[in-house]
C-alpha positions as CSV (number, residue, x, y, z in Angstrom):
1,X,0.0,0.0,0.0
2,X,1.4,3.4,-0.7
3,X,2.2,5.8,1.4
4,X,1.5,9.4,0.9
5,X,4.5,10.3,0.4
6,X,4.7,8.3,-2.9
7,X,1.2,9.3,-3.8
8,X,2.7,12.7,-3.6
9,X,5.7,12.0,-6.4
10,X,3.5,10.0,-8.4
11,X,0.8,13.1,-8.9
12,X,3.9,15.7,-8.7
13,X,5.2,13.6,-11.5
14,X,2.0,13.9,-13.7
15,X,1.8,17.3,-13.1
16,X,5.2,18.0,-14.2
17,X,4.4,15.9,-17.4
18,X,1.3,18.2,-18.3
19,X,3.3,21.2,-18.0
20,X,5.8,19.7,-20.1
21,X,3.2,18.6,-22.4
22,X,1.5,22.0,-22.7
23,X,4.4,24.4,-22.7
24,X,5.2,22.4,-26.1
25,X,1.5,23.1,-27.5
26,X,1.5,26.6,-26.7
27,X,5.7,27.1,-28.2
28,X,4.2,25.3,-31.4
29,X,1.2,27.5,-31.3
30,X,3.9,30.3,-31.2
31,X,5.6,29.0,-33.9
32,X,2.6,28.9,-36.2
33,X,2.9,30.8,-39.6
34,X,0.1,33.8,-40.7
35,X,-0.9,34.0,-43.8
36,X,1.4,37.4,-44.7
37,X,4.4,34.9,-43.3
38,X,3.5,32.2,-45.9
39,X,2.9,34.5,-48.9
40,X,6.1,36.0,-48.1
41,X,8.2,32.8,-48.7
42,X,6.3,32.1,-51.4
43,X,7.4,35.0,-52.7
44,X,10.9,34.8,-51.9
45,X,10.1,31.5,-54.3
46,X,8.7,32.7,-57.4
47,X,10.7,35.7,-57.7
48,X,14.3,34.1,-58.5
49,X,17.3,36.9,-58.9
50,X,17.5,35.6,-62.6
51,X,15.8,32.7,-64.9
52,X,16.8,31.5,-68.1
53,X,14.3,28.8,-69.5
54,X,13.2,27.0,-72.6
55,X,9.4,26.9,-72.9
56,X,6.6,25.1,-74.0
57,X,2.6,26.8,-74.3
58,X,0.0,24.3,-75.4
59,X,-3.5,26.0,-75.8
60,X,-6.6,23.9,-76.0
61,X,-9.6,25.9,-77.0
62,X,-13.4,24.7,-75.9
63,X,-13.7,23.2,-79.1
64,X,-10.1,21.2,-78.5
65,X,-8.5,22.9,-81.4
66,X,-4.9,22.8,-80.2
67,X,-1.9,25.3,-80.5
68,X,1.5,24.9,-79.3
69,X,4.5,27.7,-79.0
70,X,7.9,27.2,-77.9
71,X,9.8,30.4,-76.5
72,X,12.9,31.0,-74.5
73,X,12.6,33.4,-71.6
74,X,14.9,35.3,-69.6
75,X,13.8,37.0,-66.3
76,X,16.1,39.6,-64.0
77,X,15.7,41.8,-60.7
78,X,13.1,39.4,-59.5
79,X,11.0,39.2,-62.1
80,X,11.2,43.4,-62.5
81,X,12.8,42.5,-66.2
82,X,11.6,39.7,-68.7
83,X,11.6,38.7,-72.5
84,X,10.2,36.1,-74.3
85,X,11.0,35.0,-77.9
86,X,9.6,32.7,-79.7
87,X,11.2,29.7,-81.4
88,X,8.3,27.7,-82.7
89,X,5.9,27.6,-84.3
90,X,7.4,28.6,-87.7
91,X,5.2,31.8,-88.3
92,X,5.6,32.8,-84.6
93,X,9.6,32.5,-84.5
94,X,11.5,35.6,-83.5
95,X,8.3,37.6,-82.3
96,X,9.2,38.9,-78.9
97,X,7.8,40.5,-75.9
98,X,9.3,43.1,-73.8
99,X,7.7,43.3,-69.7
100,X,9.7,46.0,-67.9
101,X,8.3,46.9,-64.3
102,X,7.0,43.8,-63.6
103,X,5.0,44.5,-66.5
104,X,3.8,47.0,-65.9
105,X,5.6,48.2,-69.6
106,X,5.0,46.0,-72.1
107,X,6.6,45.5,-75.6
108,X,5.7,43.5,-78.4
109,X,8.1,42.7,-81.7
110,X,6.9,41.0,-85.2
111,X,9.6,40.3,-87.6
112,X,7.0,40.5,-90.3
113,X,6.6,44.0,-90.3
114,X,10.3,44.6,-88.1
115,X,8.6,46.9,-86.1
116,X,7.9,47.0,-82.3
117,X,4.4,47.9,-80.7
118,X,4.2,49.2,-76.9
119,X,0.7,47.8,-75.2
120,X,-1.9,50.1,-73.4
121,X,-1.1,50.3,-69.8
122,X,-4.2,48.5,-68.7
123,X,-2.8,45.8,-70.8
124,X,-1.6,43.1,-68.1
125,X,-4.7,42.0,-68.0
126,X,-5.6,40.9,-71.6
127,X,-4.7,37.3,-72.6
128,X,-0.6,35.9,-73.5
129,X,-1.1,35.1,-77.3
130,X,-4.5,34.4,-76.7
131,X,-4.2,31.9,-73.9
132,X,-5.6,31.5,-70.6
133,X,-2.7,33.2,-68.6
134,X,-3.0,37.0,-69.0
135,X,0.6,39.4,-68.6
136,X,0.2,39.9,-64.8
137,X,0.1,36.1,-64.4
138,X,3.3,35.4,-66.3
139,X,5.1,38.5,-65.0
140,X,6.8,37.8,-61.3
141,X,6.5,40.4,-58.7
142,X,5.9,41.6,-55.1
143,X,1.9,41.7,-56.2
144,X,1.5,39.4,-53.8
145,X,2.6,41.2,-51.0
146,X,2.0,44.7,-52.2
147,X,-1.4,44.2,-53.9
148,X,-3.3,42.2,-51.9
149,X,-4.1,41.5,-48.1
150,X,-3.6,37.4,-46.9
151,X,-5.3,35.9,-44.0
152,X,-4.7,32.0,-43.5
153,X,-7.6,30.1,-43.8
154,X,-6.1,26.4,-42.1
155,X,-4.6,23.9,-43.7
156,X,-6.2,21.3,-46.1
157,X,-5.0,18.2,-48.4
158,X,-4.7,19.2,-52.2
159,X,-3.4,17.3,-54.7
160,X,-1.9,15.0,-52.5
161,X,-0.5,17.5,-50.9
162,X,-0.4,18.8,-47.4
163,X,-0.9,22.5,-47.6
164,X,-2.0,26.0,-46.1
165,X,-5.0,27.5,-47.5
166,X,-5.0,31.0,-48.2
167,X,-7.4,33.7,-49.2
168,X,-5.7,37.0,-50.7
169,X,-7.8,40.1,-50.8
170,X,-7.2,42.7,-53.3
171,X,-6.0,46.1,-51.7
172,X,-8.3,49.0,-52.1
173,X,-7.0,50.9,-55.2
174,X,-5.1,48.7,-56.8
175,X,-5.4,47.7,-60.4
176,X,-5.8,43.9,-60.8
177,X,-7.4,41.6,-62.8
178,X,-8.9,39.9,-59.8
179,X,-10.9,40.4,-56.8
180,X,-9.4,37.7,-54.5
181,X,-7.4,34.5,-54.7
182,X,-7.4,31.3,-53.0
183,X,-4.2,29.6,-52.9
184,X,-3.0,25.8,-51.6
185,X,0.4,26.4,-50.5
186,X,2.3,23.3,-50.1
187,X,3.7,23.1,-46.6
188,X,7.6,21.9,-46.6
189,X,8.0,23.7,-50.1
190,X,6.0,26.5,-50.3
191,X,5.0,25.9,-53.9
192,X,1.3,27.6,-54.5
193,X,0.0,24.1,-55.7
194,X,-2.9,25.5,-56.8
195,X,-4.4,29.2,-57.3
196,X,-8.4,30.0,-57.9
197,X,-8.9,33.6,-59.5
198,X,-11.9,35.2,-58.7
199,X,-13.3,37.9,-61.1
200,X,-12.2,41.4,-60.4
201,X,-16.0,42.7,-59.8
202,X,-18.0,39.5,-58.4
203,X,-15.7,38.4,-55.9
204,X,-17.8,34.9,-55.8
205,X,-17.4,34.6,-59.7
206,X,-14.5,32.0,-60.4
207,X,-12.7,32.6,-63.0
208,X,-9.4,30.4,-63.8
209,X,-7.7,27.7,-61.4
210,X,-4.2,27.3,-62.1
211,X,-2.5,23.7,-60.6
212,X,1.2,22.6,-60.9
213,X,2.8,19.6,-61.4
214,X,5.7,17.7,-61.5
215,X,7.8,19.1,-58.7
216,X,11.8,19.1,-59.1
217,X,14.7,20.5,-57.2
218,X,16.4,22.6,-60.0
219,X,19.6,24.0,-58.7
220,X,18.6,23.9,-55.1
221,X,15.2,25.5,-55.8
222,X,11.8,23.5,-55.6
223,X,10.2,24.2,-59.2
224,X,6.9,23.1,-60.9
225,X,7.8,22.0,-64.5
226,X,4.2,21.9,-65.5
227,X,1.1,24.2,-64.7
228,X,-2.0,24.2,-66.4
229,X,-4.3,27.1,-66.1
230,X,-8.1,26.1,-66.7
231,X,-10.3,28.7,-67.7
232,X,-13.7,28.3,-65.9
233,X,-15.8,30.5,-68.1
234,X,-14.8,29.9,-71.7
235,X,-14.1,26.0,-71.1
236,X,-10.3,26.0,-72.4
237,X,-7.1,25.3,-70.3
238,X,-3.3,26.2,-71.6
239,X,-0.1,24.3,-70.5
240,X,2.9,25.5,-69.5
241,X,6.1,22.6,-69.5
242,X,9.5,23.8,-68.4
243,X,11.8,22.1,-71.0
244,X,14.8,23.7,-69.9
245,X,15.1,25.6,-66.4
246,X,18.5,27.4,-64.7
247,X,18.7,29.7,-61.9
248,X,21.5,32.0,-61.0
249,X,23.0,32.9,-64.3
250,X,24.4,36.5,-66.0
251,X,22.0,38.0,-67.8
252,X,23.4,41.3,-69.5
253,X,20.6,44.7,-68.9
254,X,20.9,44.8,-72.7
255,X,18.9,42.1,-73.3
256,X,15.9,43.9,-71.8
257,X,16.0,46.7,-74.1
258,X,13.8,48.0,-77.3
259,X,16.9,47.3,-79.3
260,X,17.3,44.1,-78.3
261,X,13.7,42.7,-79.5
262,X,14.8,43.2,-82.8
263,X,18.2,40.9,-82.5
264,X,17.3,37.1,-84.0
């Protein structure tokens, strides 16, 4: 029979283990991540110092007529300079395009005519060659930090991955193409696995869902090699594949110049 004394250690020692127990709940409570945390590593992500990569855009209409381009693309400062010429198909090759300020300048070259066409400012909202990713999708910047508000929704399973959910609300007056977005943000990556655009006047109106796939360590950096944006309203999707990918390499300021769209 115990004495107690012993009753004493044995309930001291259950006490001590549920403080023990709890003071780790409360550090890992602590340690949690908010939503403007997340967004800014996925930022720190997508936006590379500099990119070089070989491209390939496949764009299937509603009525699964298909169309495929191959560019190369070069991307600097973050994402604050790219250009993009095309290689394929033949009466697409050497047309370029020129973003400067994360797009917010755009540039457009056809060798046709040799002559080089500046877009509308409003213009990074229109469609990329007519497919379902508009300019302000393709051009990397500190949108999502500086455009649009994030509050952390949980964390949910999505496409096999386990992820934070995230719902960005766009700031009030800023130009965007969209109201809000809801992004899956893949937990030990911090890859936006998924991205739902909602329209930029009915906030409950989905317009486009973007998913990745194929996930790769490319020099040290996680990368998606595949994304397919699917377009909700008109019932067509475009494919991006990464054919070639490198991080971390010299890229002159001349290449992101007028003068050079013209160069072949």
């Amino acid at each position: 029979m115990k004495t107690k004394d012993e009753y004493f250690k044995i309930i001291l020692i259950l006490v001590t283990l549920f403080l023990l127990i709890f003071s780790a709940s409360v550090a890992s409570l602590g340690q949690e991540l908010t939503g403007e945390e997340i967004i800014n590593k996925v930022n720190e992500l997508m936006n590379q110092d500099t990119v070089r990569a070989k491209i390939k855009m496949t764009i299937v209409t509603s009525s699964d007529n298909e169309r495929v381009f191959i560019y190369d693309s070069y991307s600097k400062n973050k994402g604050e300079k790219n250009l993009l010429r095309y290689i394929e198909p033949k009466r697409a090759k050497g047309q370029a395009i020129l973003m400067l300020n994360y797009a917010d300048d755009i540039w457009m070259y056809f060798p046709r005519t040799k002559r080089i066409r500046k877009l509308a400012t409003n213009s990074k909202s229109q469609k990329m060659e007519g497919s379902d990713f508009s300019y302000e999708d393709t051009g990397a910047s500190d949108a999502f930090i500086e455009d649009f508000s994030s509050k952390k929704l949980g964390t949910e399973k999505k496409e096999g991955y386990d992820c934070y959910k995230i719902e960005m609300l766009k700031k009030e007056g800023i130009e965007s193409g969209y109201s809000r977005l809801i992004m899956w943000i893949i937990k030990d990556s911090f890859i936006p696995i998924t991205i739902d655009y909602y329209d930029v006047e009915n906030p409950e109106l989905l317009l486009k869902t973007l998913i990745q796939y194929d996930i790769k360590n490319i020099d040290g950096i996680p990368t998606a090699t595949k994304m397919i944006m699917y377009n909700k309203l008109e019932d067509s999707q475009t494919s991006i594949e990464m054919l070639e990918i490198k991080y971390d390499i010299e890229l002159d300021d001349s290449l992101f110049t007028e003068r050079y769209l013209k160069k072949r």
